[in-house]
C-alpha positions in Angstrom: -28.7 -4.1 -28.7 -26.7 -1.1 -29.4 -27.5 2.6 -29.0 -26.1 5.8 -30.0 -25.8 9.2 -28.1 -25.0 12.1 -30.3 -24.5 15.0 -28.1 -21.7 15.7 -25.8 -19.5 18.9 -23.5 -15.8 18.4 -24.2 -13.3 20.0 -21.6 -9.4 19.7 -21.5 -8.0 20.1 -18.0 -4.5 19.6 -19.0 -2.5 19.9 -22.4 0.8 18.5 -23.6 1.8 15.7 -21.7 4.1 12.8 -22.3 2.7 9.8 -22.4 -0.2 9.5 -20.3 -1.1 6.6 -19.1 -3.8 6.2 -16.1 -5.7 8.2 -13.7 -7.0 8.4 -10.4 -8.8 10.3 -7.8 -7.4 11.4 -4.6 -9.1 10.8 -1.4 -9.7 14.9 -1.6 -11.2 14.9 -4.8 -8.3 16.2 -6.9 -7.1 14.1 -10.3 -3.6 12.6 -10.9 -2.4 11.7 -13.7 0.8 9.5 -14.8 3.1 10.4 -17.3 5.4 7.3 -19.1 7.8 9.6 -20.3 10.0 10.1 -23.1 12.7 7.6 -22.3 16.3 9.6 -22.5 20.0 9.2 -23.6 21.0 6.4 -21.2 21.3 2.8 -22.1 18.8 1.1 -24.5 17.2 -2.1 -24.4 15.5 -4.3 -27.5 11.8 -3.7 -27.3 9.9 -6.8 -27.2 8.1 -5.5 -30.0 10.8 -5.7 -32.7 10.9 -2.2 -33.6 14.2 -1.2 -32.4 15.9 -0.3 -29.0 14.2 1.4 -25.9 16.1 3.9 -24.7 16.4 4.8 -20.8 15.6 8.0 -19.0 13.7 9.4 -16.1 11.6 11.6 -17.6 8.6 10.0 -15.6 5.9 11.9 -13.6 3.1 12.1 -12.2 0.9 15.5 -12.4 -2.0 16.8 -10.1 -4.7 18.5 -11.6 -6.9 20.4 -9.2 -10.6 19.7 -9.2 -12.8 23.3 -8.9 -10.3 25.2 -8.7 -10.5 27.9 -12.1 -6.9 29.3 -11.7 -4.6 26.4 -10.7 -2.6 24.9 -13.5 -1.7 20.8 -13.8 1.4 20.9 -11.9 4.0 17.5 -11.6 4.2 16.9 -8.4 6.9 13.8 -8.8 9.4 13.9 -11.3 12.8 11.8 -12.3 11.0 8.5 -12.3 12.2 6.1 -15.0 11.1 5.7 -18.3 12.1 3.8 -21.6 10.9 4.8 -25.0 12.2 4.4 -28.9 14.3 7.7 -29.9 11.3 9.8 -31.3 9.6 9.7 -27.5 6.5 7.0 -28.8 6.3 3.5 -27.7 6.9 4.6 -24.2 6.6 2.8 -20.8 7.2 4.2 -17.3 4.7 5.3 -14.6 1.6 3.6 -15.9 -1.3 3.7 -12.9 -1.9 5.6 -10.1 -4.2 4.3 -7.1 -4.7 5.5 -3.8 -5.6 3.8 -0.5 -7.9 4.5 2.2 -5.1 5.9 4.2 -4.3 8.4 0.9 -1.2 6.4 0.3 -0.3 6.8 -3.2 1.4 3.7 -5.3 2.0 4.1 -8.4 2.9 1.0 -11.3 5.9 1.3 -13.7 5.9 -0.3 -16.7 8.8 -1.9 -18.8 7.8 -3.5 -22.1 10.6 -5.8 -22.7 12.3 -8.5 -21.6 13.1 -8.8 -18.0 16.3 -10.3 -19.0 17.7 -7.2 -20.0 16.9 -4.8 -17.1 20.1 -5.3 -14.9 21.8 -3.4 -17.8 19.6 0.1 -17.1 21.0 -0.2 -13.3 18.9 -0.2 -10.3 15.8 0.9 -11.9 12.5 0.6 -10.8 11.2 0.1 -14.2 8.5 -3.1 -14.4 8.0 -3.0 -10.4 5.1 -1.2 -7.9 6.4 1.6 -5.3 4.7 3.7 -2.8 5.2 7.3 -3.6 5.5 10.6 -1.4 4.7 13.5 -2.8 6.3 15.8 0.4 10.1 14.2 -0.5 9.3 13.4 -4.2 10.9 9.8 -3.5 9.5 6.2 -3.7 10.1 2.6 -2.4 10.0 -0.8 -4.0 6.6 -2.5 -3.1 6.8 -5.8 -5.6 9.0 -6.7 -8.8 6.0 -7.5 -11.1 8.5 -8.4 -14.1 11.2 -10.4 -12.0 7.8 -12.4 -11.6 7.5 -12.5 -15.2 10.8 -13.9 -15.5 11.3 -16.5 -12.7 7.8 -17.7 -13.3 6.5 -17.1 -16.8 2.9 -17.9 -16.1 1.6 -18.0 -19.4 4.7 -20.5 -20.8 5.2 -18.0 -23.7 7.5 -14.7 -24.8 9.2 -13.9 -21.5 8.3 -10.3 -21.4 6.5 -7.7 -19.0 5.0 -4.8 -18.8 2.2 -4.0 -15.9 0.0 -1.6 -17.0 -2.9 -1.4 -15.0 -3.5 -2.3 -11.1 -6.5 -2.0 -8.4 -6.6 -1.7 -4.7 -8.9 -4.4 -3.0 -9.1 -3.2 0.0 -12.3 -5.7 1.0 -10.0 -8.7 1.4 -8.3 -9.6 5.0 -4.7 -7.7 3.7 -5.3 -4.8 1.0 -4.0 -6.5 -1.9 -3.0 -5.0 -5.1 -4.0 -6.9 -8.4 -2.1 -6.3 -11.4 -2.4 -6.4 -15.3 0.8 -7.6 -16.9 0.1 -6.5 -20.4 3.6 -8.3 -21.4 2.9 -11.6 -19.2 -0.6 -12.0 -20.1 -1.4 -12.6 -16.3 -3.0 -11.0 -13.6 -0.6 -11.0 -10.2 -1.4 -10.1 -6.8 0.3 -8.9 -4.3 0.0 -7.2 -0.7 0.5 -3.7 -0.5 3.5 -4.5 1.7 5.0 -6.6 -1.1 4.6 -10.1 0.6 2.7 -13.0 -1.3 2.9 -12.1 -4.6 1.5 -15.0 -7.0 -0.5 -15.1 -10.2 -4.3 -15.2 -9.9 -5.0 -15.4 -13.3 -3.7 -16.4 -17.2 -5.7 -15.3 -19.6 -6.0 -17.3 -22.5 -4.4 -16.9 -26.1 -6.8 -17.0 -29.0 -7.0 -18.0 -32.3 -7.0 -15.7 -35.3 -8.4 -17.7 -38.1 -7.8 -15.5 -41.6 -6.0 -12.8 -40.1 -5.6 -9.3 -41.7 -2.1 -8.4 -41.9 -1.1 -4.7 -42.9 0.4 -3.9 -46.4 4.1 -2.5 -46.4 2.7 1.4 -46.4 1.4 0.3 -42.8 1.7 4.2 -41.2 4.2 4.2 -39.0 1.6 6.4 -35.9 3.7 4.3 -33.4 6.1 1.6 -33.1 4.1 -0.4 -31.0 0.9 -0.5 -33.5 3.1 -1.1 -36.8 4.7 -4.3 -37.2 7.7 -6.3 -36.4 10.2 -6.7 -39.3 9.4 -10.2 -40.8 5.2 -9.7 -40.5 5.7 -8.5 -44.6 6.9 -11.6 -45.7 4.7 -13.6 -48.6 4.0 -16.6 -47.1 1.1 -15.3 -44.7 -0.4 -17.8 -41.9 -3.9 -18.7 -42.4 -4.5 -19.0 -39.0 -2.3 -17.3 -35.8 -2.4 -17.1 -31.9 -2.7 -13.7 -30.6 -1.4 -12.5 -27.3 -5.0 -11.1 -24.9 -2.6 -8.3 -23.6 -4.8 -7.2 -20.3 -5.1 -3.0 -20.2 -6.7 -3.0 -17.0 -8.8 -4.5 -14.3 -12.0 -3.0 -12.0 -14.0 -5.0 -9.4 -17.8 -4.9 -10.4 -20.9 -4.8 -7.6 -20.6 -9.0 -7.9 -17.5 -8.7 -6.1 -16.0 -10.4 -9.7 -13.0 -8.7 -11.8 -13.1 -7.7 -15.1 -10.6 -7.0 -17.2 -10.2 -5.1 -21.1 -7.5 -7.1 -23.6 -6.6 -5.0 -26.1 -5.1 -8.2 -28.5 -1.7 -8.5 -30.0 -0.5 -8.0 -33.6 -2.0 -7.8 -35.9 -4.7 -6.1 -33.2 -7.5 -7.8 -35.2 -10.5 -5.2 -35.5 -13.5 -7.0 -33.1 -11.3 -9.3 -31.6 -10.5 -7.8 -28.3 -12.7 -8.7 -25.0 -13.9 -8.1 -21.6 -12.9 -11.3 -19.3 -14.6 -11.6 -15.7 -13.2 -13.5 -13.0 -14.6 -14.7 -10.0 -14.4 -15.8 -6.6 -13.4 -19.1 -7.4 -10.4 -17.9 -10.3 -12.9 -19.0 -13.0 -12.3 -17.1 -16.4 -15.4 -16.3 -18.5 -15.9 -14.0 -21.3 -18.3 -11.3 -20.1 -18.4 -9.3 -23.7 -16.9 -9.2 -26.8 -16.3 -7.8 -30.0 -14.3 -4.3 -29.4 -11.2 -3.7 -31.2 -8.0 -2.1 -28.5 -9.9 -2.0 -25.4 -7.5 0.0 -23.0 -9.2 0.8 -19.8 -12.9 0.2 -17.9 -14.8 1.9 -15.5 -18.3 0.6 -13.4 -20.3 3.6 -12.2 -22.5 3.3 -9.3 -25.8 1.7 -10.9 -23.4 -1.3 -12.3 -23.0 -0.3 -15.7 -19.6 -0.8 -17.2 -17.7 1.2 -19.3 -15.5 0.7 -22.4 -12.7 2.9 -23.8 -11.3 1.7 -26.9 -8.1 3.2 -27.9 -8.4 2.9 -31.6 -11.7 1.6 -33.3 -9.3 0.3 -36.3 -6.4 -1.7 -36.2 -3.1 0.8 -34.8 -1.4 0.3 -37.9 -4.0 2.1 -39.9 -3.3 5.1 -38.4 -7.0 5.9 -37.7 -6.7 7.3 -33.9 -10.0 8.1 -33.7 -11.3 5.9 -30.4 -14.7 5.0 -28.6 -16.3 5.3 -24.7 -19.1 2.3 -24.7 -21.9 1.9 -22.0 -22.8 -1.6 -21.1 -25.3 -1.6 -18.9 -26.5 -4.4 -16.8 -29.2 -6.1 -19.0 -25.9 -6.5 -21.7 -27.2 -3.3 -23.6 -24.2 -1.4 -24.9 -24.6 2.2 -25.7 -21.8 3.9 -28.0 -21.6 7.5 -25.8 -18.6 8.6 -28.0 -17.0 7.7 -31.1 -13.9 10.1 -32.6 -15.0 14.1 -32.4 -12.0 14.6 -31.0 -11.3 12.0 -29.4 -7.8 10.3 -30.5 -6.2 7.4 -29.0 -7.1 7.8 -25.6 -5.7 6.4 -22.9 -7.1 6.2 -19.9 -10.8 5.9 -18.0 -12.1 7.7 -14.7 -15.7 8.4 -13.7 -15.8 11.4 -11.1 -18.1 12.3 -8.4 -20.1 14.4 -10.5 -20.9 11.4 -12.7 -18.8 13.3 -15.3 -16.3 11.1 -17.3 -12.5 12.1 -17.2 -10.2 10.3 -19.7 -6.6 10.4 -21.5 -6.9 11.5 -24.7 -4.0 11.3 -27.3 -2.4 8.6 -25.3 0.8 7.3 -25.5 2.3 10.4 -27.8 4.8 12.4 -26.6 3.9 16.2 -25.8 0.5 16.3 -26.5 -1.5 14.3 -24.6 -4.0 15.4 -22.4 -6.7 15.4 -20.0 -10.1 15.9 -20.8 -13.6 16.0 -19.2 -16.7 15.0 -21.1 -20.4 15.2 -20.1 -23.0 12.7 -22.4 -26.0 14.5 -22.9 -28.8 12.5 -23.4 
């Protein structure tokens, strides 16, 4: 069953970002949220998407944005971290989640999007690894090497690449343990939030793509990472492909189970993307289907899940236009937004005051932002 709600407040807390990627409350209430970057003029690296060469920075950050407070402004409150990007600022990875502790420690996940082959080239960068950050010194430190992982191990057996994108902070197990989304690797990883033990928990499964939709050569070129690789124009089309899940994030529902958004590989087949749940025993189900570029989830107090879809068309139409979906319990979904403003967003927080906080106009250099919305009913 599927419902519509028509009437909504739209606020933006923070204006002209680069990159944003996640978002997180603070133990006191105040938002943070990370910024991938821009990449720089340092080395480059081949993307893992075939569009070209990343090209190394650290134009990373991660701003603060003050909850109640009507005259502060968003301020970064750590810069220099690294960042990789194509030469027009899009297709950008870097600081890609932000989680605190119960202690208020702050880690924060980089991502990489390439091969892990090719790092030692960018120097000792933390790029495709999880740190502990302080805010007082603006420094980090090395918690775990999620794409070494990626390339010792390879869990999936496919495309060596990596790029962690999402993470959680279980703090009900006997050591806090981090959980990761490798959206390159396919996996999730966990890992202690002093770096020891560090395994795969989970592969999540390739799926086949029977008739696929493959875009035209006046594809719009929104971003490298929607439009497609070089040879995908070629006449002689597959009837049938295996897409890549790509896992966008991960939350822990009232079950105690994880669930965890794909948001598919190319061609990013509209209605193809899913919700997976794990549970205690590593078992992979599907828990709901039929979205198109999930990209983050939220549960709310009551159990009902929340949906952000980046784009509600394939990214190589161009259509930014994205969606927040309610699933509640019983399996009813109700569509709480869809477009009015809101373009490719990004990322997916519920605050205190039941209000929802998200990304919009992620993964776009300079003008992303930060916006609060209240449903009406």
């Amino acid at each position: 069953m599927i419902q519509e709600l028509t009437k909504t407040q739209f606020t933006v807390l923070a204006d002209n970002l680069d990159n944003p990627k996640g978002l997180c409350f603070s133990p006191d209430g105040n938002l943070y949220v990370t910024e991938a970057g821009i990449g720089g003029n340092g080395i480059s690296i081949p993307a893992a998407s075939g569009q070209g060469n990343l090209h190394y920075g650290t134009t990373g950050a991660v701003t603060k944005i003050e909850i109640g407070s009507q005259n502060s402004k968003p301020q970064r409150v750590i810069t220099g971290l690294p960042s990789v990007a194509f030469a027009d600022g899009t297709g950008a990875a870097g600081p890609h989640s932000i989680k605190f502790d119960s202690n208020g420690l702050a880690y924060v996940l980089l991502g990489y999007a390439a091969n892990p082959e090719f790092r030692h080239v960018l120097g000792n960068t933390e790029l495709g690894k999880i740190v502990k950050v302080d805010f007082n010194t603006n420094s980090w430190s090395s918690i775990a090497d999620i794409a070494d992982y990626e390339l010792l191990n390879n869990p999936d057996g496919n495309d060596i690449v990596s790029n962690p994108l999402a993470f959680i902070i279980d703090e009900e197990e006997t050591l806090q343990n981090l959980l990761i989304a490798d959206a390159g690797g396919n996996d999730i990883l966990s890992v202690s939030t002093e770096g020891s033990d560090l395994k795969a928990k989970a592969v999540l499964p390739q799926q086949v793509l029977t008739n696929p939709i493959f875009p035209g050569s006046g594809a719009l070129n929104f971003d490298k990472g929607h439009t497609p690789p070089p040879g995908a124009y070629s006449d002689a089309r597959p009837s049938q492909i295996k897409i890549a899940p790509v896992p966008t994030s991960i939350v822990k529902g009232l079950d105690k189970a994880y669930y965890i958004s794909t948001f598919t590989g190319f061609p990013f087949p509209e209605g193809e993307a899913k919700i997976y749940r794990i549970d205690a025993d590593g078992q992979i189900t599907v828990f709901a289907d039929g979205f198109t570029q999930l990209i983050d989830l939220a549960f709310d107090a009551e159990g009902n899940l929340y949906a952000l879809q980046h784009m509600n068309q394939s990214g190589w139409k161009g259509k930014i236009e994205g969606s927040l979906i309610k699933i509640a319990p019983d399996g009813t979904r109700t569509t709480l937004l869809s477009g009015e403003g809101l373009e490719a967003p990004a990322g997916l927080v519920i605050g205190s005051d039941n209000a929802f906080y998200l990304i919009n106009r992620g993964g776009r250099p300079g003008v992303g932002q930060v916006i609060r919305i209240e449903i009406k009913h």
